[in-house]
LOZAZA-449276 format. One record per residue (C-alpha): x, y, z; residue number from 1; residue in three letters. Coordinates in pm, whole numbers. Layout:
residues N
<atom px="X" py="Y" pz="Z" i="NUM" aa="ALA"/>
...
end
This chain:
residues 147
<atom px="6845" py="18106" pz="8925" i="1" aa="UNK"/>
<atom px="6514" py="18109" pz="8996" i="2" aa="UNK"/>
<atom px="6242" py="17835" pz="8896" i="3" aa="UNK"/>
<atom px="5877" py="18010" pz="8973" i="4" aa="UNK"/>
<atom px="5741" py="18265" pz="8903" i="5" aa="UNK"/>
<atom px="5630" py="18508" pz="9143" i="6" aa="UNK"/>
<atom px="5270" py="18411" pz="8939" i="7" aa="UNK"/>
<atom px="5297" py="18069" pz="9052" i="8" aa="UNK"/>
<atom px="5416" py="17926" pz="8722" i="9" aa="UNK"/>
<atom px="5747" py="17722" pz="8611" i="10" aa="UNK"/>
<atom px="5981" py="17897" pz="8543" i="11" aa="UNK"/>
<atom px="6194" py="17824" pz="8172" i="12" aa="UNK"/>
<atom px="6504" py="17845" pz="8329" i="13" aa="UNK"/>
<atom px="6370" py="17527" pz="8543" i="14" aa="UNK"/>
<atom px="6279" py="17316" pz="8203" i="15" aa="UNK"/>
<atom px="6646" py="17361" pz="8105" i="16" aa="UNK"/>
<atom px="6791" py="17281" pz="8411" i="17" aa="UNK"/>
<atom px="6584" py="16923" pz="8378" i="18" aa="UNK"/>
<atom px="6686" py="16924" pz="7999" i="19" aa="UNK"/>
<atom px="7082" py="17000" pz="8087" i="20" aa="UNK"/>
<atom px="7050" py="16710" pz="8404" i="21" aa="UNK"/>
<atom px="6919" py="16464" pz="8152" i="22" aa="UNK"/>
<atom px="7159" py="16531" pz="7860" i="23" aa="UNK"/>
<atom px="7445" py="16459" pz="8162" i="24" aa="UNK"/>
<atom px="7318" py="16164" pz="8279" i="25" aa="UNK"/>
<atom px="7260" py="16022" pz="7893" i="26" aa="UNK"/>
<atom px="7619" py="16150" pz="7835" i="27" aa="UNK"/>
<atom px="7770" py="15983" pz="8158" i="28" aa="UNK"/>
<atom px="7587" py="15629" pz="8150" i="29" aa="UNK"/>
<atom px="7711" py="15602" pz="7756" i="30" aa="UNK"/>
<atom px="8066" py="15637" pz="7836" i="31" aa="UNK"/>
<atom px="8077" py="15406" pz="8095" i="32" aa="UNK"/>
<atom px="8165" py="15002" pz="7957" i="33" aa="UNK"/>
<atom px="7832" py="14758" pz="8004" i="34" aa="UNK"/>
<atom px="7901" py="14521" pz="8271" i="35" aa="UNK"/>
<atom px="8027" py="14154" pz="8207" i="36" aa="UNK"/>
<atom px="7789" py="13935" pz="8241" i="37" aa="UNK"/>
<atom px="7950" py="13585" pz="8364" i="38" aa="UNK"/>
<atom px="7762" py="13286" pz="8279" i="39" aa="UNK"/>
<atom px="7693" py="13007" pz="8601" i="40" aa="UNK"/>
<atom px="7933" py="12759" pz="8674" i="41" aa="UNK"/>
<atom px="7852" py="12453" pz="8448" i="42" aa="UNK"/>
<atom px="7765" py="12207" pz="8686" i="43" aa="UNK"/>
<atom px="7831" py="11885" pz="8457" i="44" aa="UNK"/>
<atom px="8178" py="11950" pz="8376" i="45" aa="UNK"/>
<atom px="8406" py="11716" pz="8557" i="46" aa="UNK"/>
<atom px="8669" py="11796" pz="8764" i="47" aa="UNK"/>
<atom px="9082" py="11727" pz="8612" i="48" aa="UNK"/>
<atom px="9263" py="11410" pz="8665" i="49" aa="UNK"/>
<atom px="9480" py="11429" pz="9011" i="50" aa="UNK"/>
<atom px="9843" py="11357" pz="8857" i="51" aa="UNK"/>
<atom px="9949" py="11263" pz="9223" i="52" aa="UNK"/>
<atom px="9851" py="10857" pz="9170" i="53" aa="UNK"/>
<atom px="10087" py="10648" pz="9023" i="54" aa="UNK"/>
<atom px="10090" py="10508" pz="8752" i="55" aa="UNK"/>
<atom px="9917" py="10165" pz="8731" i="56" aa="UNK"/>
<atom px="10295" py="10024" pz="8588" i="57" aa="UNK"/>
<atom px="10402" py="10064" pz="8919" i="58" aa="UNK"/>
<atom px="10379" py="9831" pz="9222" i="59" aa="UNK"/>
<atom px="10479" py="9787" pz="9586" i="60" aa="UNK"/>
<atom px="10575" py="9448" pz="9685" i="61" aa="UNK"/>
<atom px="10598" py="9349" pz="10081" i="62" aa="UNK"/>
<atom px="10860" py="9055" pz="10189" i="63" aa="UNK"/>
<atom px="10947" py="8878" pz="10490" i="64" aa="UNK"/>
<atom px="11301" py="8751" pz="10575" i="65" aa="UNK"/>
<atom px="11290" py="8518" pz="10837" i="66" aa="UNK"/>
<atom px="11480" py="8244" pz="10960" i="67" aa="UNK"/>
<atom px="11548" py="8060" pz="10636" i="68" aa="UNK"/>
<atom px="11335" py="8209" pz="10436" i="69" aa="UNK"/>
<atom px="11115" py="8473" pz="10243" i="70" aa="UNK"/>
<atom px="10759" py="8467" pz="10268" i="71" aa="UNK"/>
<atom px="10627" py="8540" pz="9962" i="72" aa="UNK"/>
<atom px="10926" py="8281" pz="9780" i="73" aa="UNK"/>
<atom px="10766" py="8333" pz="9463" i="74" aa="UNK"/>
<atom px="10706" py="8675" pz="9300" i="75" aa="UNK"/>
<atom px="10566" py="8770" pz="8914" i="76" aa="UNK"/>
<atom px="10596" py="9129" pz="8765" i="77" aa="UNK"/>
<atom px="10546" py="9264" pz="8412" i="78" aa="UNK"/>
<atom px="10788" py="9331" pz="8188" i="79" aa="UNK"/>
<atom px="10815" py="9727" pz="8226" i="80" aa="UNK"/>
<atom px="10681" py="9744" pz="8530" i="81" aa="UNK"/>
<atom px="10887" py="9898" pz="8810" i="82" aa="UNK"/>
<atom px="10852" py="9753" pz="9157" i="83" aa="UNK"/>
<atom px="10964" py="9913" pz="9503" i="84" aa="UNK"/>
<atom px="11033" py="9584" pz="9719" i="85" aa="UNK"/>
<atom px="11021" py="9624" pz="10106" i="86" aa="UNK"/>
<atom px="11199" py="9402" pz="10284" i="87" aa="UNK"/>
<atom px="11149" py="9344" pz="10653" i="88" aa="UNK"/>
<atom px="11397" py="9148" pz="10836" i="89" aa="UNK"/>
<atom px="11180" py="8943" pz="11099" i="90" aa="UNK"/>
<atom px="11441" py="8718" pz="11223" i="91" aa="UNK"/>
<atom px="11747" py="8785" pz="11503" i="92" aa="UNK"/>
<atom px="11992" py="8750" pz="11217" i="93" aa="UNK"/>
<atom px="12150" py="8980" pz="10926" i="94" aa="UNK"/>
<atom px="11999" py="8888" pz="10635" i="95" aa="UNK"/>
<atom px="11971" py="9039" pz="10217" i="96" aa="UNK"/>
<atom px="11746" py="9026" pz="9964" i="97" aa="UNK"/>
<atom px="11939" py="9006" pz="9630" i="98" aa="UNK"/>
<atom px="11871" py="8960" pz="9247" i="99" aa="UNK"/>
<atom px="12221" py="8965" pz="9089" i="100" aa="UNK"/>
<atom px="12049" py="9052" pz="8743" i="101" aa="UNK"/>
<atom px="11875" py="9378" pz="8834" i="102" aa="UNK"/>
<atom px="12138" py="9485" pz="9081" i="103" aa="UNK"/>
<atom px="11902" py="9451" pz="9366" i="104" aa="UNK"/>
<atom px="12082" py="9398" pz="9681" i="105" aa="UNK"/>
<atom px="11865" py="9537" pz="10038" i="106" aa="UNK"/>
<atom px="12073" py="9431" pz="10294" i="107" aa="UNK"/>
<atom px="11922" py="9468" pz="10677" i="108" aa="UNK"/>
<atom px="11990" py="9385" pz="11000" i="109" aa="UNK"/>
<atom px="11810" py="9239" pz="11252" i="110" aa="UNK"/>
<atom px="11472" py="9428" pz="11288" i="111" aa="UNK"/>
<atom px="11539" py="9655" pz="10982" i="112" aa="UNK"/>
<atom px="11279" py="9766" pz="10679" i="113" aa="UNK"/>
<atom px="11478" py="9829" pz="10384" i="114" aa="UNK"/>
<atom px="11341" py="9939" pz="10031" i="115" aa="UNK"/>
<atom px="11511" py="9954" pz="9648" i="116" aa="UNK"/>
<atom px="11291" py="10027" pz="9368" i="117" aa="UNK"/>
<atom px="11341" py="9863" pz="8994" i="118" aa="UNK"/>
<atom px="11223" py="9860" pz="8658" i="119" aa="UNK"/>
<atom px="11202" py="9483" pz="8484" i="120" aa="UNK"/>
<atom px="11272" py="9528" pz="8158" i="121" aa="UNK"/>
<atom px="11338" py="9159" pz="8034" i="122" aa="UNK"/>
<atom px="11162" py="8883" pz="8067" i="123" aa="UNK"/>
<atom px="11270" py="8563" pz="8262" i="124" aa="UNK"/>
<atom px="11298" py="8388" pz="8584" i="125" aa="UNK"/>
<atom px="11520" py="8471" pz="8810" i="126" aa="UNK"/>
<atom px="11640" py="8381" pz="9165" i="127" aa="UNK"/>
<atom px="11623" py="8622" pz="9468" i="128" aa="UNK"/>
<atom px="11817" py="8503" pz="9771" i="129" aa="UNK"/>
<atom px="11999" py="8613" pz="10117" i="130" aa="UNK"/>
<atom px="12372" py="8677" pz="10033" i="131" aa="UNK"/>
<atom px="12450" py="8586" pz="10422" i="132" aa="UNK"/>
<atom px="12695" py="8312" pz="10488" i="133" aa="UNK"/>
<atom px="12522" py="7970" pz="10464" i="134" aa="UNK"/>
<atom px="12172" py="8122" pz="10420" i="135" aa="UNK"/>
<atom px="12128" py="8083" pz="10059" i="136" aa="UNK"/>
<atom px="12179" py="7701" pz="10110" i="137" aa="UNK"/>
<atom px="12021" py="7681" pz="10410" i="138" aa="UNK"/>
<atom px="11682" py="7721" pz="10180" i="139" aa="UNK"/>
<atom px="11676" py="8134" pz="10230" i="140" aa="UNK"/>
<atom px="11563" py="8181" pz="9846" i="141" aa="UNK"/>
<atom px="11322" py="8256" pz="9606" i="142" aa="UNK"/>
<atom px="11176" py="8290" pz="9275" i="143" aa="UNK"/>
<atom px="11115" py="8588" pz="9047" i="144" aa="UNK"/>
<atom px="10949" py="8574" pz="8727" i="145" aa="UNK"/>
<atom px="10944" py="8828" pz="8482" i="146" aa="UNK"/>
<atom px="10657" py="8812" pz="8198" i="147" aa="UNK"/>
end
């Protein structure tokens, strides 16, 4: 196909070659999909809740047995609330940590951490105290209060 002329002028054969190029490329860009446009990030959105903290119901209390005695001797929880007590024995003896109502009974020996969670569900007060021989008398005791 040839677009001049040997006079010098275009060729008609070269006008419909442009014509037949620009029909394709109108045909082509309409069946292609428009692009998605995706909107910025919204800056002011906050970020989810992190599910990995516990729940403010829920409590860890540290206690000390030593030698004839807990340190603290005097504890107050919520009704509801659950508690994970951890109990370090200081002293060279065995010693417990017990509350007969909530089935709590850590027992350690000497040197030992030792950890039991409950939930309080009635109020009260209630003694904790070291189940060992002699030590509950000897002053190894405490008090819980439930409220």
């Amino acid at each position: 196909m040839r677009f001049a002329r040997k006079d010098g002028k275009v060729s008609p054969n070269l006008y419909l070659a442009l014509i037949g190029l620009v029909v394709l490329l109108a045909l082509f860009g309409a069946g292609c999909p428009e692009e998605e446009v995706i909107p910025p990030p919204d800056n002011d959105v906050e970020p989810p809740e992190n599910d990995v903290d516990p729940p403010p119901d829920e409590e860890t209390i540290r206690v000390n047995a030593s030698p004839g005695n807990f340190d603290p001797d005097e504890i107050t929880v919520s009704v509801g609330q659950t508690v994970t007590f951890v109990v370090e024995n200081l002293g060279p003896d065995n010693h417990t940590f017990t509350i007969d109502e909530f089935g709590v009974d850590i027992r350690l020996n000497a040197g030992d951490v030792g950890e039991e969670t409950v939930t309080f569900e009635e109020a009260g007060t209630y003694e904790f105290y070291c189940a060992e021989p002699g030590h509950r008398e000897a002053g190894m005791y405490g008090t819980l209060v439930v409220e």
